[in-house]
py3Dmol code that shows the C-alpha trace and the ligand (Angstrom):
import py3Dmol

protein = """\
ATOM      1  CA  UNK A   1      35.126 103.123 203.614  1.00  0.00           C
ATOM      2  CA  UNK A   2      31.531 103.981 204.466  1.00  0.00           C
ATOM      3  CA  UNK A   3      30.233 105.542 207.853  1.00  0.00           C
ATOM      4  CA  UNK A   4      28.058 102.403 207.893  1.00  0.00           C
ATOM      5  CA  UNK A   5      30.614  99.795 207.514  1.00  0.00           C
ATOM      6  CA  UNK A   6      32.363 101.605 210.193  1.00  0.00           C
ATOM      7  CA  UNK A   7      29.775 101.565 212.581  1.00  0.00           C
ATOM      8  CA  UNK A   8      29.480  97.872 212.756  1.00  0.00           C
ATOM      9  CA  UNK A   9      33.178  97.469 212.358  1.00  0.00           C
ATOM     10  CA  UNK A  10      33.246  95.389 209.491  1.00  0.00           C
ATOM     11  CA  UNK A  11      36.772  93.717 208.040  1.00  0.00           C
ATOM     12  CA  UNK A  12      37.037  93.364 204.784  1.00  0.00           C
ATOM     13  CA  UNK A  13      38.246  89.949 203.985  1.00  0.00           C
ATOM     14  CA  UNK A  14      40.208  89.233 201.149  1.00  0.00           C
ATOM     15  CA  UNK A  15      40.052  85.278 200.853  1.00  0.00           C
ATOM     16  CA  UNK A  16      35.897  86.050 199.626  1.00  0.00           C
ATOM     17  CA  UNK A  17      37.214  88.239 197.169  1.00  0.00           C
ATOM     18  CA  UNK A  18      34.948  92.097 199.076  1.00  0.00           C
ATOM     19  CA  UNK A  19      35.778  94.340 196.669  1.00  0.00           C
ATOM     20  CA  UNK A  20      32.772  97.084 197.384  1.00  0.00           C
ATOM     21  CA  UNK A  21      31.239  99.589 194.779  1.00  0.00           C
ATOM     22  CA  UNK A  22      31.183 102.729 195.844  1.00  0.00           C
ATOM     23  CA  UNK A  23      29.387 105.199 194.008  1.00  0.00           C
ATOM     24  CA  UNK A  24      25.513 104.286 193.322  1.00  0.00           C
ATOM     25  CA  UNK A  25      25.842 105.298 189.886  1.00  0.00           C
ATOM     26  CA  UNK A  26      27.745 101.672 188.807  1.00  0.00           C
ATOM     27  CA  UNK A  27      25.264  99.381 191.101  1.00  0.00           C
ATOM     28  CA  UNK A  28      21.954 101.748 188.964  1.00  0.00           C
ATOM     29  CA  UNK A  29      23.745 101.068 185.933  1.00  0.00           C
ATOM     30  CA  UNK A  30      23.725  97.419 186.337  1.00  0.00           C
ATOM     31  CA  UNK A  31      20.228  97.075 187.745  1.00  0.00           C
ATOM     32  CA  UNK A  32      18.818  98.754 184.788  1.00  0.00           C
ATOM     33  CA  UNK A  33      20.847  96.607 182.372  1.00  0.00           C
ATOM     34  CA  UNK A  34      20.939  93.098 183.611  1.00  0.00           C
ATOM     35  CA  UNK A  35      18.038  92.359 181.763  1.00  0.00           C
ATOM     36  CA  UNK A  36      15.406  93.227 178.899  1.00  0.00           C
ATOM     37  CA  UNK A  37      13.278  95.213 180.656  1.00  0.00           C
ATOM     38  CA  UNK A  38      13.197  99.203 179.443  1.00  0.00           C
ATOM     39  CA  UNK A  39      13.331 101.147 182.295  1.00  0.00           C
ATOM     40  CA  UNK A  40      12.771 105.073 183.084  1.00  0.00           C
ATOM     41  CA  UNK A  41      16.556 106.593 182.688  1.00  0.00           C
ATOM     42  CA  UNK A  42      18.576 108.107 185.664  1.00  0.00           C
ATOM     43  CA  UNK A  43      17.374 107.076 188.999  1.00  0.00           C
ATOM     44  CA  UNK A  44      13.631 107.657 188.525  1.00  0.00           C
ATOM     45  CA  UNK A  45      11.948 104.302 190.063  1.00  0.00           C
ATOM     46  CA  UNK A  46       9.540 102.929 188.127  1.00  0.00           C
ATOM     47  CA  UNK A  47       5.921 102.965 188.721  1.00  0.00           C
ATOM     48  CA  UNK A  48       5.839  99.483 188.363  1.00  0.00           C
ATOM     49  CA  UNK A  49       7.988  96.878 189.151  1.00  0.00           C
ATOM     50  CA  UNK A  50       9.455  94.341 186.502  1.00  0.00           C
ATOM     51  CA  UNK A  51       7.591  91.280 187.441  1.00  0.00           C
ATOM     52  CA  UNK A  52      10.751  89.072 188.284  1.00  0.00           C
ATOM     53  CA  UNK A  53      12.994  87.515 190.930  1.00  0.00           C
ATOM     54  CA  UNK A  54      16.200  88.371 190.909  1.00  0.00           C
ATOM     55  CA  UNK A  55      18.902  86.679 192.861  1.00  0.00           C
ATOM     56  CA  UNK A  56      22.033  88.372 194.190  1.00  0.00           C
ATOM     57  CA  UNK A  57      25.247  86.800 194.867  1.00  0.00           C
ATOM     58  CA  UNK A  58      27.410  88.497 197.140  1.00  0.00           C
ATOM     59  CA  UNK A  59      25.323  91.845 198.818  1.00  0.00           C
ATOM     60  CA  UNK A  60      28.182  92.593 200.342  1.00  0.00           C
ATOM     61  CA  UNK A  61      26.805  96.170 202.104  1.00  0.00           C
ATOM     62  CA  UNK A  62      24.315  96.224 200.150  1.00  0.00           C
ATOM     63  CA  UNK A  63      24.716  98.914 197.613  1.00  0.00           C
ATOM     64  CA  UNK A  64      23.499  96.799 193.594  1.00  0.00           C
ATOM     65  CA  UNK A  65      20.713  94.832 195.861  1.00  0.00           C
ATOM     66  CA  UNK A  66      19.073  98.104 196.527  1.00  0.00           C
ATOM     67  CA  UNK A  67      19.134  98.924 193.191  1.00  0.00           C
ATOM     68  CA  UNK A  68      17.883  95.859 192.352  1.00  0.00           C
ATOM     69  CA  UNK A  69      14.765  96.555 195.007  1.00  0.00           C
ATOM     70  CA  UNK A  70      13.858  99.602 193.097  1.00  0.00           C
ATOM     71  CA  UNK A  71      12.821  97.783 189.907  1.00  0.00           C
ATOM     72  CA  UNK A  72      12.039  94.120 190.230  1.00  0.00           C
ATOM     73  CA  UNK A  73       9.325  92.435 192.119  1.00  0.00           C
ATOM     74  CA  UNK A  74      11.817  90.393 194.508  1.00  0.00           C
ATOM     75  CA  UNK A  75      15.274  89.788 195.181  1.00  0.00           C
ATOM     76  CA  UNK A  76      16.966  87.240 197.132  1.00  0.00           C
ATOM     77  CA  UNK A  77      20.685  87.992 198.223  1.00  0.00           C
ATOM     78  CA  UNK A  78      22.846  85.214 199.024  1.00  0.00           C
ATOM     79  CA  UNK A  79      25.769  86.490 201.339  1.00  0.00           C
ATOM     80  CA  UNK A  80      28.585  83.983 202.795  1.00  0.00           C
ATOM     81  CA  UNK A  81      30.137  86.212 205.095  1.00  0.00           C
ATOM     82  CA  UNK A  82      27.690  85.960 208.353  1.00  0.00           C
ATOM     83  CA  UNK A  83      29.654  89.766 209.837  1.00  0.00           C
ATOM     84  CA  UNK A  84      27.556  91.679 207.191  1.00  0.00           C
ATOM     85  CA  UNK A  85      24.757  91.036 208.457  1.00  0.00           C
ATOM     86  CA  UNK A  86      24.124  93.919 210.955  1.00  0.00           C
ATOM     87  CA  UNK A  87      25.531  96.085 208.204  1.00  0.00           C
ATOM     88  CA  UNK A  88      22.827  94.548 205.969  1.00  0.00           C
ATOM     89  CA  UNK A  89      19.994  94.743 208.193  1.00  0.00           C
ATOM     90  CA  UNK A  90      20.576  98.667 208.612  1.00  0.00           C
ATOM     91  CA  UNK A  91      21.169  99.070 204.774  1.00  0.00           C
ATOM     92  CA  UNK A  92      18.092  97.668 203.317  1.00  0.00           C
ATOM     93  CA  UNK A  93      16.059  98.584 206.365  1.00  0.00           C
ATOM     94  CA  UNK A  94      12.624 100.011 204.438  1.00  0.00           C
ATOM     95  CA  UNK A  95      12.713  97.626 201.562  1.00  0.00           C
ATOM     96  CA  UNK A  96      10.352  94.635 201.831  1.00  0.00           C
ATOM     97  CA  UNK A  97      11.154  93.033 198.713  1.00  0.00           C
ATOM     98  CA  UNK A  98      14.401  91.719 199.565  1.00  0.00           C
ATOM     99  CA  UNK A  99      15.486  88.622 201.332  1.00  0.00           C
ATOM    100  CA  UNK A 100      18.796  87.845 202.680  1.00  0.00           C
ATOM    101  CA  UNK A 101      20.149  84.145 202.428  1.00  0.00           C
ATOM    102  CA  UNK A 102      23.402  83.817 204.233  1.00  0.00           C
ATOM    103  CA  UNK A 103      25.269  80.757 202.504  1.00  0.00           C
ATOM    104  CA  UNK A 104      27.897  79.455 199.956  1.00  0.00           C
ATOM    105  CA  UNK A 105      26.078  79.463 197.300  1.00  0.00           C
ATOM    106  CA  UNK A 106      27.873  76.832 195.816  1.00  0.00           C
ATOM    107  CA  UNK A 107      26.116  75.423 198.500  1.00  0.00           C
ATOM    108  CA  UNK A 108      22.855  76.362 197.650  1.00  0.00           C
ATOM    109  CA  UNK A 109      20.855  73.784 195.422  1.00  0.00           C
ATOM    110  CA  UNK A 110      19.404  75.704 193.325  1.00  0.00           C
ATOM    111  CA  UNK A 111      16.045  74.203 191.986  1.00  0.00           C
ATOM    112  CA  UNK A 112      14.052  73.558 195.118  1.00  0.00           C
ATOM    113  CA  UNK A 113      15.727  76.735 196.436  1.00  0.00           C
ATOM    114  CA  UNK A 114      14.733  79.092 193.336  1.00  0.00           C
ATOM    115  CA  UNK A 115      11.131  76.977 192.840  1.00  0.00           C
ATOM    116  CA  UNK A 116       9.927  78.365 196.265  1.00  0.00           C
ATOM    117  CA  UNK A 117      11.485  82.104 195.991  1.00  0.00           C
ATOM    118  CA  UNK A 118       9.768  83.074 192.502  1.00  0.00           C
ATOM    119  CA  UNK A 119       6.217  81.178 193.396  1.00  0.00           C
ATOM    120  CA  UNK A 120       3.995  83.897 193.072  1.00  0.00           C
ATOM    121  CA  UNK A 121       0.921  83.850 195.878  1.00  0.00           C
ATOM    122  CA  UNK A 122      -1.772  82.084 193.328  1.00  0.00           C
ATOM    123  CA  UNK A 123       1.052  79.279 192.769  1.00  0.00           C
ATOM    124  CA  UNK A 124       2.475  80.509 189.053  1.00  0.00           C
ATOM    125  CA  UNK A 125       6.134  80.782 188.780  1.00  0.00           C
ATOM    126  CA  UNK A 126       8.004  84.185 188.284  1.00  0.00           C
ATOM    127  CA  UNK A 127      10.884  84.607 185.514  1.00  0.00           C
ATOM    128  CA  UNK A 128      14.008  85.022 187.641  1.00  0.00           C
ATOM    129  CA  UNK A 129      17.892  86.118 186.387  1.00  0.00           C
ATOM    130  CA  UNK A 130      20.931  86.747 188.415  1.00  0.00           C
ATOM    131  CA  UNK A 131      23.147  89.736 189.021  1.00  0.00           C
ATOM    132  CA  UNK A 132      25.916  89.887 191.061  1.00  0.00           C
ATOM    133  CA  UNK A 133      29.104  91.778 191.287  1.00  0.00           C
ATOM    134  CA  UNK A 134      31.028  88.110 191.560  1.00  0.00           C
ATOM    135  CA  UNK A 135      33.775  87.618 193.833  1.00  0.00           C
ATOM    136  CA  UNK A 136      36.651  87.479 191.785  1.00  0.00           C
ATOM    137  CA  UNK A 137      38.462  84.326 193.486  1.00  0.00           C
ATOM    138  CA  UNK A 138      35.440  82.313 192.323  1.00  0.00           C
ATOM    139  CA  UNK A 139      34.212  83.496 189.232  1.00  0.00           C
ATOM    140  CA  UNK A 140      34.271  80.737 186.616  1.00  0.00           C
ATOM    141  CA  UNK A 141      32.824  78.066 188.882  1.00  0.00           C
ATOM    142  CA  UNK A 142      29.713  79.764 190.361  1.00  0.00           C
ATOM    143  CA  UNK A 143      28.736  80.877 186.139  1.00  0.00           C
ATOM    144  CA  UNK A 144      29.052  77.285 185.364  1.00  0.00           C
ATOM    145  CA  UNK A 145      27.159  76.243 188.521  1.00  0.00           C
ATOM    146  CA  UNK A 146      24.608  78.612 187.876  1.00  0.00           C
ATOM    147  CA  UNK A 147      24.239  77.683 183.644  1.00  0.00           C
ATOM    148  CA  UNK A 148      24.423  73.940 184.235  1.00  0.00           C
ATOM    149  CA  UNK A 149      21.999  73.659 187.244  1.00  0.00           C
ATOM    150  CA  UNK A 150      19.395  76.273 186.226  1.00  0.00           C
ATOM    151  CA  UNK A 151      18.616  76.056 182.689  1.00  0.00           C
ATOM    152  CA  UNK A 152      15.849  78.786 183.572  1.00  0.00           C
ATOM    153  CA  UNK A 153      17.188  81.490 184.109  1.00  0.00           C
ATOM    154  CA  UNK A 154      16.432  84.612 181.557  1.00  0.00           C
ATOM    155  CA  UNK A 155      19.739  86.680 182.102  1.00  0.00           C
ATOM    156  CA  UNK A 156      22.657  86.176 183.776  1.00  0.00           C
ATOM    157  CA  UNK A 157      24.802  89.517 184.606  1.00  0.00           C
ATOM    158  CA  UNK A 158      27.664  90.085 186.144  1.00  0.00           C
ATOM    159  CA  UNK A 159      30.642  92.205 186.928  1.00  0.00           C
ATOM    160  CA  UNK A 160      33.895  89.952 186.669  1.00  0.00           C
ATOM    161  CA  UNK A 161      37.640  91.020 185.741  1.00  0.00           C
ATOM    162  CA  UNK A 162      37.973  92.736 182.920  1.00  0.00           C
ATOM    163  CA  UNK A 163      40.183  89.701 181.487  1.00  0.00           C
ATOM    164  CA  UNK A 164      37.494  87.388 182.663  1.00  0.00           C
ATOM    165  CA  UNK A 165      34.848  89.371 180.257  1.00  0.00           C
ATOM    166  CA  UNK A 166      37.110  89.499 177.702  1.00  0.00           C
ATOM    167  CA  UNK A 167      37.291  85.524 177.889  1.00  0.00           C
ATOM    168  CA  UNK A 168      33.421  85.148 178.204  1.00  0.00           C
ATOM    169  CA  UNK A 169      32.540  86.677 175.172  1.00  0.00           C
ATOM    170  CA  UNK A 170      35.477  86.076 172.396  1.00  0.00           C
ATOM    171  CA  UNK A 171      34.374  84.335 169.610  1.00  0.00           C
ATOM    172  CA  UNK A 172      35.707  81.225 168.348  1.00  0.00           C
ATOM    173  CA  UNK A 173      39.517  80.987 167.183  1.00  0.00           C
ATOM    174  CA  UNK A 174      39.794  84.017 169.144  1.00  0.00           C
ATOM    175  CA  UNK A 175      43.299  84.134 171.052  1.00  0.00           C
ATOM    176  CA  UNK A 176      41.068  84.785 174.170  1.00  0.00           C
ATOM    177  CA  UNK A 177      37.987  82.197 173.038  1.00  0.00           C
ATOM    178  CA  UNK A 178      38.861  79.191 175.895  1.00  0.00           C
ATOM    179  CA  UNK A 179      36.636  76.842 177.593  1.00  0.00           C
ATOM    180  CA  UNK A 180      34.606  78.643 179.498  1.00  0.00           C
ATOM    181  CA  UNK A 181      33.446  80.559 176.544  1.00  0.00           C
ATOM    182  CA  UNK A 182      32.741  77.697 174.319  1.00  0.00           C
ATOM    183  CA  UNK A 183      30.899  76.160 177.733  1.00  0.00           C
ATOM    184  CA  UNK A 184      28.554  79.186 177.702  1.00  0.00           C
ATOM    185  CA  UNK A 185      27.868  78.976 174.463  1.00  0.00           C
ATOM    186  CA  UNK A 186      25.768  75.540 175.137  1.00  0.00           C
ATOM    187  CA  UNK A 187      23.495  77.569 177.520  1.00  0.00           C
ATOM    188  CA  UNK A 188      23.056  81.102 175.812  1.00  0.00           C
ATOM    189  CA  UNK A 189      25.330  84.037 174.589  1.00  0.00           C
ATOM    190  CA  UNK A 190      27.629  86.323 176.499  1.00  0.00           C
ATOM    191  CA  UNK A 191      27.654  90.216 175.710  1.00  0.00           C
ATOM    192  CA  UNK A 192      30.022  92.290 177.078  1.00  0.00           C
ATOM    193  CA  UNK A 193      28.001  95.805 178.284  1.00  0.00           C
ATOM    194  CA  UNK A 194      30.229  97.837 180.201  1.00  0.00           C
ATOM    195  CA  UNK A 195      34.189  98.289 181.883  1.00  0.00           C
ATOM    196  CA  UNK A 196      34.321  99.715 185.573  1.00  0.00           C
ATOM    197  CA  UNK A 197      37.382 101.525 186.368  1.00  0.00           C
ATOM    198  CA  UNK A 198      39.544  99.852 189.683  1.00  0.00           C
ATOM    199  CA  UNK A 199      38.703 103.428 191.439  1.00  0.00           C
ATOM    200  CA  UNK A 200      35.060 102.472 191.283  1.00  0.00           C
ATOM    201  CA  UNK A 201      35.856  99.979 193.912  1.00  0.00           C
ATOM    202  CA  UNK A 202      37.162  99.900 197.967  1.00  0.00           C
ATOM    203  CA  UNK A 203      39.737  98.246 198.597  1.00  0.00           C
ATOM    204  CA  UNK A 204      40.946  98.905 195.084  1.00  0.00           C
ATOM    205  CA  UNK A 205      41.931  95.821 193.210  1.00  0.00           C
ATOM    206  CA  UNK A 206      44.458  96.037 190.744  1.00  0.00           C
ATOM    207  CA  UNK A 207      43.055  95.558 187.850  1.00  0.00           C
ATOM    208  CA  UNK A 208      39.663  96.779 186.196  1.00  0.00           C
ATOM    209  CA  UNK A 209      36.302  94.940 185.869  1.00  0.00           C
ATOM    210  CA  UNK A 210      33.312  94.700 183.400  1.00  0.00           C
ATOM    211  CA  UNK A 211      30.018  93.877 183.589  1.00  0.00           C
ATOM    212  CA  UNK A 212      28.622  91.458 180.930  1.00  0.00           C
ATOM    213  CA  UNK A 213      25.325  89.970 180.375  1.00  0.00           C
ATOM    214  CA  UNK A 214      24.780  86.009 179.405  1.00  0.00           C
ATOM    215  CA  UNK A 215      21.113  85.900 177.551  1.00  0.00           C
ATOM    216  CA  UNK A 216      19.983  81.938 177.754  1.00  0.00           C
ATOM    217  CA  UNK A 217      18.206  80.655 174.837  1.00  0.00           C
ATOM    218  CA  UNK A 218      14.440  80.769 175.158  1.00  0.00           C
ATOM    219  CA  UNK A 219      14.652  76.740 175.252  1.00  0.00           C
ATOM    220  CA  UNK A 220      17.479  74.969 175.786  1.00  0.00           C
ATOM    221  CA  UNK A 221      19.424  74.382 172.590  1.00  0.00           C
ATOM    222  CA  UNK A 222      21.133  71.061 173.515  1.00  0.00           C
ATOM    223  CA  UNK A 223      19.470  68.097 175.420  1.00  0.00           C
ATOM    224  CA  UNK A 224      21.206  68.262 179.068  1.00  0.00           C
ATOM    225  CA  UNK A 225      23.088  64.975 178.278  1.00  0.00           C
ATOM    226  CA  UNK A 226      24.378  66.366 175.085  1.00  0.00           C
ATOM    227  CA  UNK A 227      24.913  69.990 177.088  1.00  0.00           C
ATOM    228  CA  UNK A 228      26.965  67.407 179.453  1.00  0.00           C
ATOM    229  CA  UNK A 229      28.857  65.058 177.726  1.00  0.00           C
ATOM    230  CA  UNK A 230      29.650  68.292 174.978  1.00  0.00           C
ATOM    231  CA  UNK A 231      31.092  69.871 177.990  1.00  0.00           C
ATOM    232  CA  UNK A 232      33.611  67.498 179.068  1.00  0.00           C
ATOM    233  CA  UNK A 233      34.964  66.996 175.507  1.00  0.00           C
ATOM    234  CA  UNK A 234      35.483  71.246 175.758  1.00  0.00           C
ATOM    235  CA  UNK A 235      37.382  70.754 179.096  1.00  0.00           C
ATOM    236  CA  UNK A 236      39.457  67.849 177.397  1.00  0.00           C
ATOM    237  CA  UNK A 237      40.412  69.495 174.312  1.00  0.00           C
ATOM    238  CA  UNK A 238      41.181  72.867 176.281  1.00  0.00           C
ATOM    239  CA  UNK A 239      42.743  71.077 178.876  1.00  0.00           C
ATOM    240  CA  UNK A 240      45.785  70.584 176.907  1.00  0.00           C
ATOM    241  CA  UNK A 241      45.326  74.106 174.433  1.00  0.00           C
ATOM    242  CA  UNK A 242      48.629  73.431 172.344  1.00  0.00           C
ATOM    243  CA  UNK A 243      47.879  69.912 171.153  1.00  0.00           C
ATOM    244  CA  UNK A 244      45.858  68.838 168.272  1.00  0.00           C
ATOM    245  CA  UNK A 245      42.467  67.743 168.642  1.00  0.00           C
ATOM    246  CA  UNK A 246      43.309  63.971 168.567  1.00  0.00           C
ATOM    247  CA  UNK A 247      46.473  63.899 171.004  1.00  0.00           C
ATOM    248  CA  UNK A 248      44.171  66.265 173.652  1.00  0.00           C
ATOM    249  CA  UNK A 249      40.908  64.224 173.225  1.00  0.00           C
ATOM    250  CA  UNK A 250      42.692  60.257 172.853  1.00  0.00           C
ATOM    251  CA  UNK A 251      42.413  60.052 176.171  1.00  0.00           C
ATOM    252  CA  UNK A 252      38.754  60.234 176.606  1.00  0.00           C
ATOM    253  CA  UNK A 253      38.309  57.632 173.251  1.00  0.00           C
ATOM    254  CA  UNK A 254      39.876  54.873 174.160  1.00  0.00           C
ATOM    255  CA  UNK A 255      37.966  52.513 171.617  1.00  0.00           C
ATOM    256  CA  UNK A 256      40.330  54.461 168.984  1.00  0.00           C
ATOM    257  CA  UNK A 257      43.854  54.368 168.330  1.00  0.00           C
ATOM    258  CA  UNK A 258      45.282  58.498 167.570  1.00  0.00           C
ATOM    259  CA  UNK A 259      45.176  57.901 163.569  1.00  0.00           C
ATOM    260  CA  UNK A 260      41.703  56.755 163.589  1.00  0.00           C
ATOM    261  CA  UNK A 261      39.915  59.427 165.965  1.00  0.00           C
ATOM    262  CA  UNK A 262      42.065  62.267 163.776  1.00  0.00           C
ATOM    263  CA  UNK A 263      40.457  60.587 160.909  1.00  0.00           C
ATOM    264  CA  UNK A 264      37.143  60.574 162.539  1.00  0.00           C
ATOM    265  CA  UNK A 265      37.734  63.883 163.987  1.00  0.00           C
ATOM    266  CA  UNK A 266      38.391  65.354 160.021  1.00  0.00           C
ATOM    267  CA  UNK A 267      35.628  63.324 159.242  1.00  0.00           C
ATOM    268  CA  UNK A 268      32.823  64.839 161.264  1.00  0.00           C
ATOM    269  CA  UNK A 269      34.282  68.478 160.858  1.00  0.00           C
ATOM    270  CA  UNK A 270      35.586  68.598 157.159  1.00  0.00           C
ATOM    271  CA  UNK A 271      39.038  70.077 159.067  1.00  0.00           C
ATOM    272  CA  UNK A 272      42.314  68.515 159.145  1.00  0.00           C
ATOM    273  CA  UNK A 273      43.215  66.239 161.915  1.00  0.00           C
ATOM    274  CA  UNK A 274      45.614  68.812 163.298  1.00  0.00           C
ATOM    275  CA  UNK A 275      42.517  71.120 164.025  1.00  0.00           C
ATOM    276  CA  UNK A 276      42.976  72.481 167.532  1.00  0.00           C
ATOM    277  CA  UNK A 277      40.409  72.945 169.759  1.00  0.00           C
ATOM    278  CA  UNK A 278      40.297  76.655 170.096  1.00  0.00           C
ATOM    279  CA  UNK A 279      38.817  76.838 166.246  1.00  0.00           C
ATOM    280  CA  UNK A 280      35.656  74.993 167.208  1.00  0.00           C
ATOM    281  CA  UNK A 281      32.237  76.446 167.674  1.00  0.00           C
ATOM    282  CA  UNK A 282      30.161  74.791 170.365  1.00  0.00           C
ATOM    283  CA  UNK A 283      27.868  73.346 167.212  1.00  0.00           C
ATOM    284  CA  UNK A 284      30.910  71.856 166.202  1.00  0.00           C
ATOM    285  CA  UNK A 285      32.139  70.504 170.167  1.00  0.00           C
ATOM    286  CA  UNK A 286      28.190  69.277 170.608  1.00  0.00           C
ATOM    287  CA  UNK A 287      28.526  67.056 166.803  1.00  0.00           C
ATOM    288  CA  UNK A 288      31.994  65.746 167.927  1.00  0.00           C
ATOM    289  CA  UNK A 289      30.681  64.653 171.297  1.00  0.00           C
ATOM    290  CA  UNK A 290      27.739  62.848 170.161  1.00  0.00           C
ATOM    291  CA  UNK A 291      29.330  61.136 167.067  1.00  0.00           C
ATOM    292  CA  UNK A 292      32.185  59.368 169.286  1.00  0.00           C
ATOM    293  CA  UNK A 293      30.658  59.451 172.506  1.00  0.00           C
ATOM    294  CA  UNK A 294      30.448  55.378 171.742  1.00  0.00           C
ATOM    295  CA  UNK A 295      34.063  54.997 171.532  1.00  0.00           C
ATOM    296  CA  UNK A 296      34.861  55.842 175.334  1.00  0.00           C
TER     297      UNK A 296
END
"""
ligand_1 = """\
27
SAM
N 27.638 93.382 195.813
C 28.601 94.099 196.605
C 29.076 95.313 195.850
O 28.920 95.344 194.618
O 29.608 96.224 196.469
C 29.786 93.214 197.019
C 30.538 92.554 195.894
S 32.021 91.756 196.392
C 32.972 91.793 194.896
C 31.615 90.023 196.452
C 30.648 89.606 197.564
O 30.438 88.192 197.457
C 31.151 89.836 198.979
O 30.113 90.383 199.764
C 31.519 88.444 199.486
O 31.441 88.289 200.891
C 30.502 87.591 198.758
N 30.904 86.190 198.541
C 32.149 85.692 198.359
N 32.117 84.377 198.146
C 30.806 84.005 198.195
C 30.138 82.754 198.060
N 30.810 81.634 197.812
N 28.783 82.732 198.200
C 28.089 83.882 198.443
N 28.677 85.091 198.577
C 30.017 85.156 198.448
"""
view = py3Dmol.view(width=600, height=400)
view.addModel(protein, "pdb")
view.setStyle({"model": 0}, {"cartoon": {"style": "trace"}})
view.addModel(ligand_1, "xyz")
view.setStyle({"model": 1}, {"stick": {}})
view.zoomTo()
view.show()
């Protein structure tokens, strides 16, 4: 553990998932990667800052948001555990780009809270994307909060279980392609960038991580009540993975018997009504929603 966490006797806690980086070299890596812009290699800061926000979940000490600092206009580091921040205050001491929001983010609405942040001083807005090394206990829910409530973001980048990644960015009929990944697929596309051994980390979780990137389409590809109501026919069909589409989605149709929504189902696909959910493309989620969404 570092000198500095020492110092202000810090406990790790395990329920919010404090699994620190260690070594700089990760925390550069993902700075320089967690969006488009080309920046000078190794840790030479550039002479000019990327003109975004960028907001943090999770500083934990402190070690990506400095990183961060080095190459983007602003960050803004939301931190739910209020004991970090002495530990804080000493580590970014000298950086006066960076603010520190201590919160659940899932707490955190994020449109009046982001609006403000990335106003720039004659009133135009700044492009903003996130990058966090996630806690692990939380992971799914905070992407989803952060896709469905902020449509615009540019990037979204994080380090998640290695599992997790895998998940994010299979394609469809993928063994590992599951709701989540058809989800994210309404908001943008998921690229897996790099793994980070367990050693990288203190305390050292059991299994390995990897940071992947989620690049948002330039304007939203589905209307937010398509994005929506697409979305809960994904959790549906997913919710019950080894049934066919009809027996996992009858439920939500009830202006159907079974035989006719697996006809309609073949119908709007051109597959056979014993097509299972985890061979759909989001196109093909997004048709099915909006074609029976008047048979609820
Ligand atoms: N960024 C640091 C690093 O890479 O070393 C710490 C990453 S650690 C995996 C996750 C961080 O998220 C911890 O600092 C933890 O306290 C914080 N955290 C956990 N749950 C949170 C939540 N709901 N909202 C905001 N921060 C949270």
């Amino acid at each position: 553990m570092s000198e500095l966490l020492q110092n202000h006797n810090f406990k790790f806690q395990k329920k919010y998932g404090q699994n620190f980086l260690q070594d700089v070299k990760i925390p550069r890596r993902i700075a320089m990667e967690c969006t488009d812009f080309t920046f000078p290699e190794g840790d030479v800061i550039p002479d000019e800052k990327a003109d975004s926000l960028i907001l943090e979940i999770g500083p934990g000490a402190g070690i990506l948001t400095k990183e961060l600092a080095k190459r983007f206009r602003k960050v803004v580091a939301v931190e739910i555990d209020t004991s970090l921040e002495g530990v804080l205050k000493d580590s970014l001491a000298g950086y006066d780009n960076i603010e520190v929001v201590f919160s659940d983010i899932m707490d955190v609405d994020l449109v009046p809270f982001l609006e403000e942040k990335r106003r720039r001083d004659d009133g135009s807005l700044m492009p903003v994307s996130v990058c966090a090394n996630l806690p692990y206990y939380i992971t799914t829910p905070i992407i989803m909060k952060l896709l469905e409530e902020y449509p615009d973001f540019n990037f979204i980048t994080v380090m998640v279980q290695k599992e997790v990644a895998v998940r994010l960015c299979a394609p469809a009929g993928d063994s590992e392609y599951g709701a989540i990944t058809a989800q994210i697929n309404l908001f943008g596309k998921a690229k897996r960038l790099f793994t980070v051994p367990s050693g990288c980390f203190y305390p050292r979780p059991k299994i390995d991580s990897a940071v992947i990137r989620i690049e948002l389409y330039d304007k939203p590809k589905y209307a937010p009540d398509v994005a929506k109501e697409t979305s809960t026919v994904i959790k549906n069909a997913f919710a019950m993975r080894r049934k066919t589409l009809s027996n996992a989605l009858s439920g939500m149709y009830k202006g159907l018997s079974k035989e006719e929504l697996g006809r309609k189902i073949s119908e709007i696909l051109g597959k056979g009504a014993d097509v299972r959910g985890e061979k759909l493309t989001t196109d093909e989620f997004a048709r099915l929603a909006m074609t029976l969404k008047d048979y609820k």
